[in-house]
N, C-alpha and C positions, 0 to 999 in steps of 0.2 A: 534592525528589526525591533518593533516596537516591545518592550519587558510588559509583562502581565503586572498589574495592579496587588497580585500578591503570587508565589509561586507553588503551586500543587505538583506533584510528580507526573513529570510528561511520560503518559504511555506509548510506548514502542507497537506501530502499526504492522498488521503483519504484512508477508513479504506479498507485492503483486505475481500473478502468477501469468507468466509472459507465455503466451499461448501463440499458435502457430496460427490463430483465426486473428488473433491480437494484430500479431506482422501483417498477414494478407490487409486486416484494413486497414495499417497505416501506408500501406502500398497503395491500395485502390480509392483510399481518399484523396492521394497526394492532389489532387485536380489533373487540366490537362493541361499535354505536353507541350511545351515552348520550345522557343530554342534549342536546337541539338535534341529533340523529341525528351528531354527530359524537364522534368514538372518544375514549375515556380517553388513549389517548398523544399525539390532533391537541390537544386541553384541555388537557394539563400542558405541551404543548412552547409556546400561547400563554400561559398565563398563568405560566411563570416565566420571569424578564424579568431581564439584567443589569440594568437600572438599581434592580430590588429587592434585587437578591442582594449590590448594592453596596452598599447602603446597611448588610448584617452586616460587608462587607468593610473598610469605614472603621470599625466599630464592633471588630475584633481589631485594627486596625492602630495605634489608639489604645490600644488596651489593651497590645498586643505592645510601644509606643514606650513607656508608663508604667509598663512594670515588665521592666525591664531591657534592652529592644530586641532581644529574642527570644522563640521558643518551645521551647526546649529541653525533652525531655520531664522532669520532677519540675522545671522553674524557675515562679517566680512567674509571669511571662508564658504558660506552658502552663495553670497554672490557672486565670489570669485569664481566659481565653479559653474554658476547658472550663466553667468556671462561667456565662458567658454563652449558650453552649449549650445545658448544662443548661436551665435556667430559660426560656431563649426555647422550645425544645422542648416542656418542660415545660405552659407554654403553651395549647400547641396542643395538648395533649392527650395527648403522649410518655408514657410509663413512660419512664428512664431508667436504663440500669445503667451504672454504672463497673468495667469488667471488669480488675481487679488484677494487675499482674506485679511481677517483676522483669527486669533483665537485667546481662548483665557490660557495665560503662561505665570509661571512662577519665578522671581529673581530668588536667587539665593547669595545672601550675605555675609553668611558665617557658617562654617561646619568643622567643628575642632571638638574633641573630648581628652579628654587623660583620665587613667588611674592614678588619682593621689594618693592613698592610702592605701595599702600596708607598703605601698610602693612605687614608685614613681614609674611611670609608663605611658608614652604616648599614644594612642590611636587614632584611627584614620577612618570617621564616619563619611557617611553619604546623606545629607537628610532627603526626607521624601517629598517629594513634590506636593504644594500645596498642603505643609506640614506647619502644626500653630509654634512661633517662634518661642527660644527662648528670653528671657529679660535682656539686656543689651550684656551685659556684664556674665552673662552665662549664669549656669545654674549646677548647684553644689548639693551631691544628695549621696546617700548609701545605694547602693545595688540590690537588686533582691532578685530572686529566678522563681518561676512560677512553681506551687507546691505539686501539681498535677503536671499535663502533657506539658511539654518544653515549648510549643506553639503557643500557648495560651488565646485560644481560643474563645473560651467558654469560662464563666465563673468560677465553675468548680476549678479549672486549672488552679483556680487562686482561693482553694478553700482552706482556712485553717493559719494561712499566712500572713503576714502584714505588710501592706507592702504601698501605705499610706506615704505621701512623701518623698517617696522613694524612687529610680530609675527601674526598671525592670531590664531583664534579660530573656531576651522569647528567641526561637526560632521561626523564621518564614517556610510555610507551606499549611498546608489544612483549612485554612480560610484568608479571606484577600486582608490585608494589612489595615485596612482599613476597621474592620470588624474587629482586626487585634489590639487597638490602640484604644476602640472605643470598649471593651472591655476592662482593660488595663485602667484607664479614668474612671471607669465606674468602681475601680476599686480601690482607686483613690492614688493609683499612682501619678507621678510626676514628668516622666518621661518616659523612652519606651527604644532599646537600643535592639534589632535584630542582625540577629545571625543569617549571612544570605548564606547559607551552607551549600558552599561549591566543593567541589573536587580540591580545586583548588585553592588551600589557605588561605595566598594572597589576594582572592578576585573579591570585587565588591559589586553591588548592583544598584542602582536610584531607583526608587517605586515609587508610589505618586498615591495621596491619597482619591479615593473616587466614591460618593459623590465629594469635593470640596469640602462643603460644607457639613458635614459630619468630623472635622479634623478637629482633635479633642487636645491630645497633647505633642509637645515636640518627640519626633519619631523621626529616626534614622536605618541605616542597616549597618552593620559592620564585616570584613573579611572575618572567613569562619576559622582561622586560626587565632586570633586578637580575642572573639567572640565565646571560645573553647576556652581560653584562655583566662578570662574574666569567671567562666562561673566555674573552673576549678578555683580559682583566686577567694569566690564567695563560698566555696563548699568548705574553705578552710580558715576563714571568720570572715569579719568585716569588711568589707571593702568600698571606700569613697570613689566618686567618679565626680567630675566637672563636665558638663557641654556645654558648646557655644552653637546651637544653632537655629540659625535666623532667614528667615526670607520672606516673600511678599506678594501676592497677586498682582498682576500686570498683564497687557496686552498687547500683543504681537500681532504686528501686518508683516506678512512673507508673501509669499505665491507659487501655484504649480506653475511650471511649462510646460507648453503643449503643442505638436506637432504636427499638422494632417500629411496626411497624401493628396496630390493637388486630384486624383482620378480615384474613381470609384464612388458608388454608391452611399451618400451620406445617409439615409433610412437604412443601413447596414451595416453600421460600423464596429471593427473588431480594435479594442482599447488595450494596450500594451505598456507596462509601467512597472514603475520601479522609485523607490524614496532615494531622495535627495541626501536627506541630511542624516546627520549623524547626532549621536548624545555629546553632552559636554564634557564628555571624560576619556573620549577617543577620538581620533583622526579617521574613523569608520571607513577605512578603507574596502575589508571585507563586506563591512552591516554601512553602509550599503552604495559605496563605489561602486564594488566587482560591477553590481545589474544597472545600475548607472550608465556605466562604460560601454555596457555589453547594448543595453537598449540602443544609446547612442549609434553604433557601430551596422549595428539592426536598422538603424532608421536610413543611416547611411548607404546601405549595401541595397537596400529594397526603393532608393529613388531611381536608379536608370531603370527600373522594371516598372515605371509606371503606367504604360500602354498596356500591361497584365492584371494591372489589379482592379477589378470590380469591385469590391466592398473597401470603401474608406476603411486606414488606417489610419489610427489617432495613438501617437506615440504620448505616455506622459511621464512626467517627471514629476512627482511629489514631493511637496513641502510635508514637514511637520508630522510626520509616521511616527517618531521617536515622543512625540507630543500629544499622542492619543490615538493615530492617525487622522488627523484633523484634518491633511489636507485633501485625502483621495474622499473623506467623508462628506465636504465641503463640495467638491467635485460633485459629487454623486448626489447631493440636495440641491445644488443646481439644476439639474434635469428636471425639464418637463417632463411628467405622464408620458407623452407621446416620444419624446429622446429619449427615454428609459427604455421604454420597445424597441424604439430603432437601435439601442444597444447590442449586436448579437452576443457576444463575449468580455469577458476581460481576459489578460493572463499576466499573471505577478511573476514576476522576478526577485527572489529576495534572496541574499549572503549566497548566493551562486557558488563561489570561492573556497567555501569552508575548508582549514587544512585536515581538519580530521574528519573527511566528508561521510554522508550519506545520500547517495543517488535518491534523491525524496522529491515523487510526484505527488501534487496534492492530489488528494483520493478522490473528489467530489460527494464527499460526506461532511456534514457537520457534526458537532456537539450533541446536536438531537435530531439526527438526520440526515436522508440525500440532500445535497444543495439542489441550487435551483436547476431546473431541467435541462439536458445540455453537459451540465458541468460532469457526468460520470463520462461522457464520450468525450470531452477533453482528454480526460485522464485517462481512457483506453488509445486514443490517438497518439497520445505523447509518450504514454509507456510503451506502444509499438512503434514510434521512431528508437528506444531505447532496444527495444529487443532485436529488430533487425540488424543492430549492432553488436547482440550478443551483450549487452551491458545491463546487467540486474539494477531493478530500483524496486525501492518500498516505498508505499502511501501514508500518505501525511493529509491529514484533517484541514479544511476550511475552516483553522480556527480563527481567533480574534486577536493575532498577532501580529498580521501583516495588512496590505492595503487592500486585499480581495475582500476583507471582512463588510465594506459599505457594500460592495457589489453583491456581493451573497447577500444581507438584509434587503437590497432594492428588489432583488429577483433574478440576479443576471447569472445567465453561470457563468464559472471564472474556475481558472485553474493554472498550473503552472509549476516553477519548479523550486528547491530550497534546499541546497547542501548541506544546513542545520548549523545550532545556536548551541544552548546548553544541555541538551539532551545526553546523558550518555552512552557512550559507545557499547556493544555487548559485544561479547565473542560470536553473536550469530554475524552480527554486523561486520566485526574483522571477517569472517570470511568472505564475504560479499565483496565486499570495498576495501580491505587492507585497513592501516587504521592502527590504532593505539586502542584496545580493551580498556576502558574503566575511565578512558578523558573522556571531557564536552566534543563534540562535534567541532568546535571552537571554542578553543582554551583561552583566545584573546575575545573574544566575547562581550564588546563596550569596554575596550580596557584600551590600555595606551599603547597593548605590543599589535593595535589591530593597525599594522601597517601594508607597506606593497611585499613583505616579509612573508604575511601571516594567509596570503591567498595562494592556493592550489593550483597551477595552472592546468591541470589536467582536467580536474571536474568544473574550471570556469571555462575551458575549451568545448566539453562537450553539453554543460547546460545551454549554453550562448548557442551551439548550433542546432540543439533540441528546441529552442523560440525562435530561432532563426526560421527553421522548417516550417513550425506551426505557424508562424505569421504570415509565411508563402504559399500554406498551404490554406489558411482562411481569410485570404486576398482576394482569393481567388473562390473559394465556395466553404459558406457556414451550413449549407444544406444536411448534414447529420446533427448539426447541435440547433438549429432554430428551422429547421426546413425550409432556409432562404438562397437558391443558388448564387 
């Protein structure tokens, strides 16, 4: 799941209220009955089963720990993994295309700091993506913390202080990192070290600056106990710091994968997907295996049913989410006018897996708004497969984190499912879902423990078979989300 460009406090959506008109229409939408009189989406939601879909998910996790302990898109472990794909798809009957890009990428060459002074002490930066390097030999400066909000946002943060030549000490959240850095230069600092301020001490996060070219000085994030750490250090004099960090603009060719159904209607196509790859700092087996596994598995189960499906499926696998979402965006500027119509839907699959879950349907809202038309009866259809099970979920926004975000700006609705990233837990939420009060959703969260360890098999069993259903169930008729039988 792609990180925000700078992080604000995620608010907690309130609870869907799973009504008994809710169930009745995830019943009477199901389409009609097949085999054994029971529907195309009640069949794919039994017969795709975590315990199958696990069995592709130890099969990248292996492959992602054997060739370099990632998925970054153009690394060996992205291809190791697209090529198992391939060939399993294959398989079962798949045409397969590898749909070609590029995008602008950042190498990074150096990321080290220490406290030299008043004491010797290691740290462990992240710099930010498309961040201005430091001199080859790193750079040696005093510390300072902003005299105003610890975000340092805005001037005034830094009114009254000096903090010319200096590193600064900010926290992230209140404005995108980007804003805080060019700040921070205009008051003449040197560098620019934040605090990703996790639950967790040890967790770090890569942010990236956006647009590029507004990147002013070397910026990094640091774990928010190192981070705590540093400006009690400055509250009690001086304190020198060194960093070394460097990196470079460059350009990367990757590719999605892309699946059809050989039947059904191509003027009606329902688009199902899920990112490939992972950051450079985890094996993203949760962010984003699990729906990897899970689509896979989905694609699988729904080819002997293809004398049932009227409206093409188009399975895809995304490059490069971690990267901007570049690649589902890439996808989506692809389209013609007229392939954008014939799009009925999309539905995202993101961190399925989460160990500290949240039952989280996207709502069919955005940031400023209903999403596009369709997308709220997604999310009444898919929270009444949930409630017929008697299983509570809460709504989760159309934001700009995952790969629905091109499809919502094109027009499409889109919706889908998300066990959750770094949000924390509340005790409303323990009661719903069980759970740990006061952690992230996932405590491994882009970090190295996000292993076959760090996924839930129970909420990756029953999201997998919540997209199972809706995919059987809009195979077969998008007639309440586009009025297309």
């Amino acid at each position: 799941m792609k990180r925000t460009p700078s992080r604000t406090p995620l608010r907690r959506k309130p609870l869907v209220v799973l009504t008994a008109a809710a169930t009745l229409l995830s019943l009477a939408a199901a389409g009609p009955a097949g085999a054994g009189g029971r529907s195309l989406a009640d069949r794919m939601a039994e017969e795709v089963t975590g315990a199958n879909a696990w069995n592709h998910l130890a099969t990248l996790a292996d492959l992602t720990a054997a060739n370099g302990g990632h998925r970054v898109s153009g690394s060996p472990g992205y291809e190791a993994s697209a090529d198992y794909l391939t060939k399993t798809l294959k398989r079962a009957g798949y045409a397969v295309q590898r749909q070609q890009f590029s995008f602008p990428d950042y190498r990074i060459d150096a990321e080290a700091a220490a406290e030299t002074a008043p004491q010797a002490r290691t740290l462990h930066p992240q710099i930010a993506r498309f961040s201005v390097s430091t001199p080859d030999a790193g750079l040696t400066a005093t510390a300072a913390v902003p005299s105003g909000k610890d975000t340092g946002c805005t001037a005034d943060d830094y009114a009254g202080t000096d903090v010319r030549g200096k590193i600064v000490l900010v926290r992230v959240g209140d404005c995108f990192i980007t804003q805080k850095q060019l700040v921070a230069a205009a008051a003449g600092a040197s560098a620019m070290l934040m605090n990703a301020d996790s639950p967790n001490p040890d967790l770090n996060l890569r942010y990236r600056m956006v647009p590029p070219e507004d990147a002013r000085i070397p910026t990094a994030t640091l774990p928010r106990g190192e981070a705590e750490q540093l400006v009690a250090d400055v509250a009690a004099g001086p304190v020198t710091l060194h960093v070394d960090l460097r990196g470079g603009g460059i350009t990367t060719t990757t590719y999605n994968l892309i699946a059809d159904t050989p039947t059904g209607r191509a003027d009606n196509t329902v688009v199902m997907g899920a990112h490939l790859d992972s950051v450079d700092t985890a094996p993203g087996i949760n962010d984003n295996g699990a729906a990897a596994a899970m689509l896979l598995e989905t694609a699988l189960r729904l080819a002997p049913h293809a004398a049932e499906v009227r409206n093409r499926v188009r399975f895809a696998w995304w490059a490069a989410e971690e990267k901007g979402l570049a690649g589902s965006q890439y996808y989506v500027d692809q389209l013609s006018t007229q392939q954008r119509g014939q799009t009925a839907l999309y539905l995202n699959l993101e961190m399925i897996g989460s160990p500290n879950f949240a039952r989280q349907v996207y709502n069919g809202q955005t940031a400023t708004g209903p999403g596009p038309a369709g997308s709220d009866q997604i999310s009444r259809l898919v929270n009444g497969f949930f409630a017929d099970r008697k299983l509570p979920t809460v709504g989760l926004e159309l934001d700009g984190r995952s790969d629905h975000s091109a499809f919502v700006n094109a027009g499409i609705a889109a919706g889908g499912v998300n066990a959750g990233a770094d949000t924390i837990k509340s005790a409303e939420w323990v009661k719903l879902f069980g759970g740990t009060e006061g952690e992230m959703l996932d405590h491994c969260y882009h970090q190295a423990c996000d292993t076959l360890a760090n996924v839930n098999k129970t909420i990756f069993d029953q999201n997998g078979r919540s997209m199972a259903w809706a995919i059987g169930r809009f195979a077969v008729s998008t007639a309440d989300v586009n009025g297309v039988g």
